[in-house]
C-alpha positions as CSV (number, residue, x, y, z in Angstrom):
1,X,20.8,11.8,24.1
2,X,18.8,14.3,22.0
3,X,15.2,15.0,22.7
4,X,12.7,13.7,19.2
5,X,9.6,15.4,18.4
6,X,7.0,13.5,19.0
7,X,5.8,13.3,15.5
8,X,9.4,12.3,14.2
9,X,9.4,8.0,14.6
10,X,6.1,7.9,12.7
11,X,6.6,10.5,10.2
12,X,10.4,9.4,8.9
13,X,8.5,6.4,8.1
14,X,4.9,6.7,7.2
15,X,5.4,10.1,5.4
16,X,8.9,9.0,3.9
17,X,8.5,5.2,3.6
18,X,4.7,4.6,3.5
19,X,4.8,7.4,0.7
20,X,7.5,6.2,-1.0
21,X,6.2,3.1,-1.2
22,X,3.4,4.6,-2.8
23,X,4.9,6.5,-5.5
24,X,6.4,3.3,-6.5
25,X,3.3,2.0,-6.6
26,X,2.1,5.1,-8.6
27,X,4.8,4.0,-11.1
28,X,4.6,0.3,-11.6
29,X,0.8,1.2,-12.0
30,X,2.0,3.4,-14.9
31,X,4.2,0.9,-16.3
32,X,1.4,-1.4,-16.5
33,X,-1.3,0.8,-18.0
34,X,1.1,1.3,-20.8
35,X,2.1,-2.3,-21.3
36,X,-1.8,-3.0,-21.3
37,X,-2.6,-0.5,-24.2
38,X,0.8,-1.4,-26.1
39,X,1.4,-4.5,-28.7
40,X,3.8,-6.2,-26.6
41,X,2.4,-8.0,-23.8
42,X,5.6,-9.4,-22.5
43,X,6.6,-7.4,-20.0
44,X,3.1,-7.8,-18.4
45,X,3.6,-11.1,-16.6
46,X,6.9,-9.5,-14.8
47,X,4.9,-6.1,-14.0
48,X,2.6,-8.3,-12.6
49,X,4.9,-9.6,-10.2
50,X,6.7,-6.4,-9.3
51,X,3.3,-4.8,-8.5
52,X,2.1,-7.8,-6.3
53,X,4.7,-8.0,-4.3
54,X,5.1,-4.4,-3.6
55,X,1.4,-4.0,-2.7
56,X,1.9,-7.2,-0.1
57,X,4.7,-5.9,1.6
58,X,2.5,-2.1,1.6
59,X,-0.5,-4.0,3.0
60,X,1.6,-6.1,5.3
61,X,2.7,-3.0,7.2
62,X,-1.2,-1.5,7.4
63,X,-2.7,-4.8,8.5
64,X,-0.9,-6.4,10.5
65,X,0.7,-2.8,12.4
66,X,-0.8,0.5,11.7
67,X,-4.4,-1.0,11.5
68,X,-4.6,-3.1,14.2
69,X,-2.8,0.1,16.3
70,X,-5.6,2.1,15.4
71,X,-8.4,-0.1,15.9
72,X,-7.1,-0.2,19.3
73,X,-8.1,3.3,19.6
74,X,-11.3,3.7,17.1
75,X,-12.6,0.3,17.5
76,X,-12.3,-2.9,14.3
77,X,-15.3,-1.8,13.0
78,X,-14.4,2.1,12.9
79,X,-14.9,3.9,9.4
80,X,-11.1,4.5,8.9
81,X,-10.0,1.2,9.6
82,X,-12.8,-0.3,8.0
83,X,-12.7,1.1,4.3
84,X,-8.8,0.7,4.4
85,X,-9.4,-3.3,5.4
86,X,-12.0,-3.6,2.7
87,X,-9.7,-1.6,-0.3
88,X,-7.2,-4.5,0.4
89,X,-9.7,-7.1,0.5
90,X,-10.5,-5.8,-2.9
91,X,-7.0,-5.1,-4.3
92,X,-6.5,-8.8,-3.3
93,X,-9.2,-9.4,-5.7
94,X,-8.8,-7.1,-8.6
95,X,-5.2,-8.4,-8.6
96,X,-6.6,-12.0,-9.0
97,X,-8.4,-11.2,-12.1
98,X,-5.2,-9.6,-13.3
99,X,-3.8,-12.9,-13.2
100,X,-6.7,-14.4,-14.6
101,X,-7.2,-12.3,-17.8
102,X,-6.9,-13.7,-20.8
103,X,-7.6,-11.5,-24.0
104,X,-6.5,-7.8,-24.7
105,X,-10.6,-6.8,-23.4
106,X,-10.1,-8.2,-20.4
107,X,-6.8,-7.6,-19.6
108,X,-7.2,-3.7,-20.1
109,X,-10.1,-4.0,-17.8
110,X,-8.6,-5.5,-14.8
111,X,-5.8,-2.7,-15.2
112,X,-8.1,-0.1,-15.3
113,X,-10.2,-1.5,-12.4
114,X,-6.8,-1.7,-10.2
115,X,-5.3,1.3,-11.1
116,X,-8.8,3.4,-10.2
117,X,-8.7,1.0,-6.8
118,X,-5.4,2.0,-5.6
119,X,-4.8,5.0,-6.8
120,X,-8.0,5.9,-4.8
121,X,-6.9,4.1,-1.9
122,X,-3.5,5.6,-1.8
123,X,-5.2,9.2,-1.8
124,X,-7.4,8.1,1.5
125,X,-4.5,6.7,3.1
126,X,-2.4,10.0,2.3
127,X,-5.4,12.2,3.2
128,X,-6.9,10.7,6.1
129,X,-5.0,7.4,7.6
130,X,-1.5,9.0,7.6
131,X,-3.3,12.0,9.1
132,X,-5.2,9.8,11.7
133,X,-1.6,7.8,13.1
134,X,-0.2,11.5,14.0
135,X,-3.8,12.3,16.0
136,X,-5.1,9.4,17.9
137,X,-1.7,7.5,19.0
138,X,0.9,8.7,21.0
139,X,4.5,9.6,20.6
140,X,5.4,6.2,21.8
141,X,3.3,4.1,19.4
142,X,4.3,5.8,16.8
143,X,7.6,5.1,17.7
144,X,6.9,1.3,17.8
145,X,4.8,1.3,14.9
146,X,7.7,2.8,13.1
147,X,9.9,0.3,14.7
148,X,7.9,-2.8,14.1
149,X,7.0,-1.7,10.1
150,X,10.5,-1.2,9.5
151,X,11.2,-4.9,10.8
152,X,8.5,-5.9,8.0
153,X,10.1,-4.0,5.6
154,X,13.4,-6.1,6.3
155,X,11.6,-9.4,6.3
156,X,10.1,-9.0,3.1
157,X,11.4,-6.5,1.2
158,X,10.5,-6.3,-2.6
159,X,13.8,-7.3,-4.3
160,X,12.6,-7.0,-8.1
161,X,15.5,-4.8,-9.4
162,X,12.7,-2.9,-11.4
């Protein structure tokens, strides 16, 4: 059997999946800016959709493995761990007053007030969480967080055809 790197289980995933995942994002967020500032509003409600149940299965994967791996290391209450728990707490929100938006005004706002959350978040995550994975856990949980966020992945995959 051939010999891995140590970094390889984490970073086919986190720095192809994770990343991947977040260009998608990148895109749907794109999508919906320009539905927001166009006349046609019907493709919103479907954007919408796509968008939430992309950032579920992204935040899926950070909460329930690659955040509680980490706090096992840094502590709950570390800094890292911490802001990225709170930026979902408040994508969870901004998303709800998406839903809730009724009027061009509004609606324009809770885009604008998502896209400057995640795009943000995505850039911390890229720069620093990403980063963190590869320093403070070893080969071996890598491996099984690589492992377990694929079997998320699998369970809930995004099937929107978009």
């Amino acid at each position: 059997m051939r010999s891995r790197s140590p970094r390889a289980g984490f970073e086919a995933l986190a720095y192809a999946g994770l990343r991947d995942e977040h260009r998608l994002i990148r895109d749907h967020l794109a999508r919906l800016e320009a539905a927001a500032d166009g006349d046609e509003l019907s493709d919103l409600v479907g954007l919408v959709h796509d968008l939430a149940c992309r950032l579920d299965l992204h935040r899926r994967r950070e909460d329930e493995v690659m955040l509680p791996a980490l706090a096992l290391h840094l502590g709950e209450d570390s800094g890292p761990v911490r802001l990225v728990r709170q930026g979902h707490v408040d994508e969870v929100r901004l998303l709800g007053e998406l839903r809730a938006a009724t009027g061009r005004a509004a609606l324009r706002r809770a885009v604008a007030g998502l896209s400057t959350l995640l795009r943000a978040h995505m850039d911390i995550e890229e720069e620093a969480l990403f980063p963190m994975v590869e320093i403070v856990l070893d080969a071996s949980e890598r491996e099984q967080l690589a492992r377990r966020m694929v079997e998320l992945g699998e369970e809930a995959a995004c099937r929107t055809g978009r």
